[in-house]
Structures are given as C-alpha cells and as structure tokens.
C-alpha positions in Angstrom: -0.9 -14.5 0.5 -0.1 -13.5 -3.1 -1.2 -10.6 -4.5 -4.3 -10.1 -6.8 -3.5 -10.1 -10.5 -6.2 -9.5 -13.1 -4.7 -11.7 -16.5 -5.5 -8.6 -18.5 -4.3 -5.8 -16.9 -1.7 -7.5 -14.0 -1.9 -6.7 -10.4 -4.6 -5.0 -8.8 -5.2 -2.4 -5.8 -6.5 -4.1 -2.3 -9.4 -2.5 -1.6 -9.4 0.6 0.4 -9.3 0.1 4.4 -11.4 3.6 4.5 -14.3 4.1 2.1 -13.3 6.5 -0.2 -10.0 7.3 0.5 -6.5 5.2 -0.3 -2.9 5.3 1.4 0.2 4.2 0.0 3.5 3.6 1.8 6.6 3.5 -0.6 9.9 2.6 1.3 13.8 2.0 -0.1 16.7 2.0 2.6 17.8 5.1 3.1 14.5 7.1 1.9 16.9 9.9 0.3 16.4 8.5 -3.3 14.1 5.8 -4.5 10.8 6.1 -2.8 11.3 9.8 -2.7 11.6 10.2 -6.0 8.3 7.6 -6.3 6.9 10.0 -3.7 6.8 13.3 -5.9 6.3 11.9 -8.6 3.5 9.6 -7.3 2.2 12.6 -5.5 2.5 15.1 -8.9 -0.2 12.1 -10.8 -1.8 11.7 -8.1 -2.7 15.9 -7.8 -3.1 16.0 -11.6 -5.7 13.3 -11.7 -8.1 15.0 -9.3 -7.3 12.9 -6.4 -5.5 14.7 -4.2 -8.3 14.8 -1.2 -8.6 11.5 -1.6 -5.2 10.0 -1.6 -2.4 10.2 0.6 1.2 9.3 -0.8 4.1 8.3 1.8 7.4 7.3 2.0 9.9 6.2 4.4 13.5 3.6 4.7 14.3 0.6 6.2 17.4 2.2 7.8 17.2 5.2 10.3 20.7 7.1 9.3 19.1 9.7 7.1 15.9 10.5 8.8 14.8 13.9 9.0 17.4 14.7 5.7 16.2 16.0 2.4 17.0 13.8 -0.4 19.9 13.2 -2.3 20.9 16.0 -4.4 20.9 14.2 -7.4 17.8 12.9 -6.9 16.1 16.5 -6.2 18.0 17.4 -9.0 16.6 14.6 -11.8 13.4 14.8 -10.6 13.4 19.2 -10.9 14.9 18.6 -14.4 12.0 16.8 -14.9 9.4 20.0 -13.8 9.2 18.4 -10.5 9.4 20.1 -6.8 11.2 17.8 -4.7 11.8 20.5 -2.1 9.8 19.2 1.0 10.7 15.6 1.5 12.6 15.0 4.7 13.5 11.5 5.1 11.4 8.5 7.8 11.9 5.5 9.3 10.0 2.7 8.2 7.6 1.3 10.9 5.7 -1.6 10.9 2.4 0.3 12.2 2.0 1.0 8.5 1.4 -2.1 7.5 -1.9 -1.5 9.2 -2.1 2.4 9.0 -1.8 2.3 4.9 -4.0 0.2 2.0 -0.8 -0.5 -0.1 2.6 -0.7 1.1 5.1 -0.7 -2.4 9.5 -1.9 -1.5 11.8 -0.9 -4.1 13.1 -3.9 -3.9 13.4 -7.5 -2.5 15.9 -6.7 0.5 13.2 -3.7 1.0 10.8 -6.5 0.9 12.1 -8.9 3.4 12.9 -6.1 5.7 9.3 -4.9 6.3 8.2 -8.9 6.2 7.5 -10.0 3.2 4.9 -9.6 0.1 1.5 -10.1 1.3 -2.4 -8.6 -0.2 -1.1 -5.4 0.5 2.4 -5.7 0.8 3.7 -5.9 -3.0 7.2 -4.9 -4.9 6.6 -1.2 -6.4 7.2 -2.5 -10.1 4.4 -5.3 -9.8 3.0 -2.6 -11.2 5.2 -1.5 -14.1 3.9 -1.9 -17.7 7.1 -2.9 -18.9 8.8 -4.9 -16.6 6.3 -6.4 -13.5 7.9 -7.6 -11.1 11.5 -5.9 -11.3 13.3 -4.2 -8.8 14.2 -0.9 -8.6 17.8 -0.4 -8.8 19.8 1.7 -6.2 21.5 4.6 -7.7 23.0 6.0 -4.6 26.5 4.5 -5.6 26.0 5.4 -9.4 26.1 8.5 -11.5 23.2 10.8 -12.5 22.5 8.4 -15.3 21.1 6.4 -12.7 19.1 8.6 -11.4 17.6 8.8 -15.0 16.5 5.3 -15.5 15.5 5.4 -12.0 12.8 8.3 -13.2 11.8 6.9 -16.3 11.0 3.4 -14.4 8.7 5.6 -11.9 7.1 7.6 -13.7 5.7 5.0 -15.9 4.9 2.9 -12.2 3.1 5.8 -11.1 1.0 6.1 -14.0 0.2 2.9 -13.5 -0.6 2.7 -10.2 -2.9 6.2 -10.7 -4.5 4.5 -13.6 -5.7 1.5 -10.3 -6.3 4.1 -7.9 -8.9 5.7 -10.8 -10.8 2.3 -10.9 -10.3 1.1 -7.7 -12.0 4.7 -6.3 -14.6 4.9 -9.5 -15.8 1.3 -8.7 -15.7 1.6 -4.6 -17.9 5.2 -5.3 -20.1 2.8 -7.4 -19.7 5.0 -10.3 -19.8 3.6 -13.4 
C-alpha cells in the first residue's frame, strides 16, 4: 500500500492508532547518528509546539552493535552547536513489534527501508516528508566529516517541521477542532 499524499501539501499522517495521541518510530543502522539526530530535534518541535503529552518521538537501528551507546560525538556535537541537548539518547535495536506499537514508522533511507519490510500506510521514508526534496534519502555521515553532519541537520530540521506542521492538523482535526 502506498502512502497517502494530498496533491497540495504531499504526504499525509495515518491516522492515530490511539485517539488523541501519535507515535513515531525513526530508525537508521546503527541509531548513533541519523535518527538520533531526527530524534532531538523531532522531539525539541515537538515540545515547542505544545505537544509534548501527546506525542511520543523514538528511535532505534537496524543493526544491534551500538545499542545501549550514546551517539556519535559528532553528531551530539552538531546538534548542541545547534542549541540542542542530545545528552540522553542511548542507542536501540529495531524491532518489528513497532510496526504495530507506533502510528508512523520514518527509515533514513531505502536499505533502512527494506530492512524493516518495506513502505507501507505507515511505514514511509523520513524525507517523504521534506519540503525540498520528498522522497530523498538521508545520507550516512558516519564515514564523512562534520560537514556531513551539517547537511544532515539542516535536511532534519526542515523534516521535522514538517512532520510537526502534520502532527498539528492531524491532532487539530482528530480533536474535531476547527
């Protein structure tokens, strides 16, 4: 199953399995850089929007070697540059339980994809929902330098906004508020 696109304004949030609440599951390989850093920063919007209470931001890796690790230094250290507090992740390993446990499950990238089975209704890349480039992967910057780490935030933050921007309408409509 594909997942819901409005032609205006792209892809759109499944519905929420709880009334009132919303989960979402972001997962990389390793969890020590991409969906981390989507974590705290998704997390940060999701505080600053008044949502907090009502949703719950995870994150976990495909692969098991770093679990229970904080993330990569350069990771913690873009995303505190940036005013962020990246001080209590400690990597997980993905499990498919949470493809029933969470409303939205986002993969960093297509191998991310295929290794949690596949796109589905709420099973989606994490940049189906980026402004500027729908669709695109998230590139790895473990092997890089810090620039890496940079475009890796800026491409994020602008997700997240994004996503936040759904989660606002998807919990102002489900509330029945106008």
């Amino acid at each position: 199953m594909s997942p819901a696109t409005d032609p205006t304004t792209g892809p759109t949030l499944p519905p929420p399995r709880t009334p009132g609440r919303y989960s979402i599951a972001l997962v990389c390989l390793g969890n020590i850089c991409r969906s981390p850093m989507a974590d705290v920063v998704l997390t940060a919007r999701v505080d600053e929007t008044g949502l907090a209470g009502r949703v719950v931001v995870v994150s976990s890796g495909t692969g098991d070697w770093h679990v229970g690790h904080p993330m990569d230094d350069r990771a913690a250290a873009t995303l505190a540059a940036a005013g962020y507090d990246p001080s209590l992740h400690r990597a997980r390993h993905w499990s498919t339980a949470w493809l029933d446990e969470h409303d939205l499950v986002l993969a960093m990238d297509r191998t991310n994809l295929a290794d949690i089975g596949g796109a589905g209704e709420r099973v989606r890349l994490f940049r189906d929902f980026d402004p500027v480039d729908p669709g695109g992967e998230v590139p790895d910057p473990y092997y890089g330098g810090d620039d890496g780490f940079e475009e890796v935030l800026t491409m994020v933050e602008r997700t997240c906004a994004a996503i936040v921007d759904g989660l606002q309408e998807e919990l102002r409509q489900e509330s029945g508020e106008p």
